[in-house]
Legacy VTK file of the C-alpha trace (Angstrom):
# vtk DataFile Version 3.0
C-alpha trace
ASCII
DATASET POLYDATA
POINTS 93 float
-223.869 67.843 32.149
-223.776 71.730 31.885
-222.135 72.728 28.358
-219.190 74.931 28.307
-218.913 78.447 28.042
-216.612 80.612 25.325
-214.283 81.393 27.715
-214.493 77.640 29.415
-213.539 76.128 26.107
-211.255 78.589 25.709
-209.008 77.485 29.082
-209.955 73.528 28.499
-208.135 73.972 24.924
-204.895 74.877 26.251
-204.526 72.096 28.301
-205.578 69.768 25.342
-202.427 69.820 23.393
-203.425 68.671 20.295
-207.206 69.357 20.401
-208.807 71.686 18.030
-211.961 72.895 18.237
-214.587 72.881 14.914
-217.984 74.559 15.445
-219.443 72.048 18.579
-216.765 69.275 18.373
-213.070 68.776 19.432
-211.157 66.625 17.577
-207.663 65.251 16.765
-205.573 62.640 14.780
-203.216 60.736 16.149
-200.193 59.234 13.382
-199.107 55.468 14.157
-196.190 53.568 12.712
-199.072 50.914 11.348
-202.133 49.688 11.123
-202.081 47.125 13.942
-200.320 50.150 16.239
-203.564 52.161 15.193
-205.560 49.193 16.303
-204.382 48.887 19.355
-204.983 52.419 20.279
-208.613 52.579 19.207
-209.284 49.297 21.400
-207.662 51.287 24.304
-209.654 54.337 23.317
-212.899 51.921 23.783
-212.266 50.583 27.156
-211.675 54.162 28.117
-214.858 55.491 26.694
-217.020 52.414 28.038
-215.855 52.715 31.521
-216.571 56.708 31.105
-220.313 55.733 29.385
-218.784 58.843 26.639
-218.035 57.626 23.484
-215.898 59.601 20.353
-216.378 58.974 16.684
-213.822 57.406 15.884
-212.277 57.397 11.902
-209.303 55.540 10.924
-206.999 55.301 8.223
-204.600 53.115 7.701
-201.936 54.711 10.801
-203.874 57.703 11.703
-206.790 57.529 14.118
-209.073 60.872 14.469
-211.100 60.972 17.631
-213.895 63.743 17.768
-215.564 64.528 20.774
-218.583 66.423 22.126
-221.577 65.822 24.298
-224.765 65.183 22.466
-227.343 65.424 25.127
-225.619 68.590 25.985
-225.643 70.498 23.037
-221.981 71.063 22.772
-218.724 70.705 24.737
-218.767 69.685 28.678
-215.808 68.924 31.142
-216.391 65.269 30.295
-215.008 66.078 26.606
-212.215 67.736 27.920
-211.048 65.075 30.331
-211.218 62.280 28.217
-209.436 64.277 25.433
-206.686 64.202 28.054
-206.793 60.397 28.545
-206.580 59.745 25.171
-203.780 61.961 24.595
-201.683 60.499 27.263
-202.941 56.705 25.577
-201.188 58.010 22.128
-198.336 59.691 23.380
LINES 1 94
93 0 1 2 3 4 5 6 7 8 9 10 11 12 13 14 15 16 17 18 19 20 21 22 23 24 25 26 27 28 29 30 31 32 33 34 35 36 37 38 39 40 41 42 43 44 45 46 47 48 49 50 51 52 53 54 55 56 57 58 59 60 61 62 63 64 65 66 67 68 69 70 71 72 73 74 75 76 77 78 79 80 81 82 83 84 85 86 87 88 89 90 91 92
């Protein structure tokens, strides 16, 4: 997969509410009422990323659950980060 350009990222980030980009990564943290809620999101998170073979790092604390996102084997940011950033949002919303 072709990595992003500037200006690409640039577009993709507005349409990822909640997304912030840090040098090659985009990341967020999503706030639960509990732990089990947080659970329950990260397991949904998983059977997204499977199905997509693109897999976040994943950090959790107690209610909040930080997904980061890039693609290795690309050097940087692709479409593929951008669109499951989306489906992930929507899962935490």
């Amino acid at each position: 997969m072709k990595k992003l350009t500037a200006p690409q990222i640039k577009s993709a980030l507005k349409r990822a509410t909640g997304w912030k980009k840090t040098g090659k990564v985009i990341s967020r943290t999503f706030v639960f009422k509990d732990f089990p809620a947080a659970i329950k999101f990260v397991n949904a998170v998983a059977k997204i990323a499977e199905a997509a073979w693109h897999h976040p790092d994943i950090d959790i604390r107690w209610n909040k659950v930080t997904l980061t996102l890039t693609t290795h084997d690309s050097g940087g940011l692709t479409r593929k980060d951008f669109a499951l950033a989306q489906k992930f949002s929507r899962l935490g919303c």
